[in-house]
N, C-alpha and C positions, 0 to 999 in steps of 0.2 A: 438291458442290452443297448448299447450305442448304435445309433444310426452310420452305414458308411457312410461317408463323403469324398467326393473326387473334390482336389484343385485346377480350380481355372485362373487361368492370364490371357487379359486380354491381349492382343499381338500388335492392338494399335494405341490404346491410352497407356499399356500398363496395367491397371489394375488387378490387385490377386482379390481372392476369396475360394469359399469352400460350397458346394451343393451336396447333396444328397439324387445321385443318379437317375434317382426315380422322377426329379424336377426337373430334369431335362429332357429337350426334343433328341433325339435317335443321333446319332455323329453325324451323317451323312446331313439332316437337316438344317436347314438358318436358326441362328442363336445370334440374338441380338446383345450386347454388351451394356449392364445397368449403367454403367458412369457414362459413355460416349458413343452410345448406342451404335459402333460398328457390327455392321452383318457381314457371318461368316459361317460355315460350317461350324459345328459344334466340334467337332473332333478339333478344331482348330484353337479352339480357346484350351482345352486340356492342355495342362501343367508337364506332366509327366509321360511317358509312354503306358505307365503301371495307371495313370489317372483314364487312358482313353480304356487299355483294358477291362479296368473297372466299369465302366461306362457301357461300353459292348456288352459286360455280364449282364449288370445289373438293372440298365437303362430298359 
């Protein structure tokens, strides 16, 4: 079975990639950005609306 994965973008470098929910802090929490370490809300780097969803469930 495939792990899920949410996409993230960061809102200030750009950068995409994909996590698996479980490696993420809560949305509401700071998530810091691998490539240019901006802090921000987790819910804020989510890609999609369907990616924070996912996030909420499974996070």
């Amino acid at each position: 079975m495939d792990e899920t994965t949410v996409q993230l973008l960061c809102p200030e470098c750009g950068k995409r990639w994909q996590q698996p929910p479980s490696a993420l802090p809560p949305s509401k929490a700071t998530f810091h950005c691998p490539n240019c370490h901006a802090s921000r809300p987790t819910a804020e780097f989510m890609r999609t609306d369907r990616d924070l969803r996912t996030l909420k469930l499974l996070g």
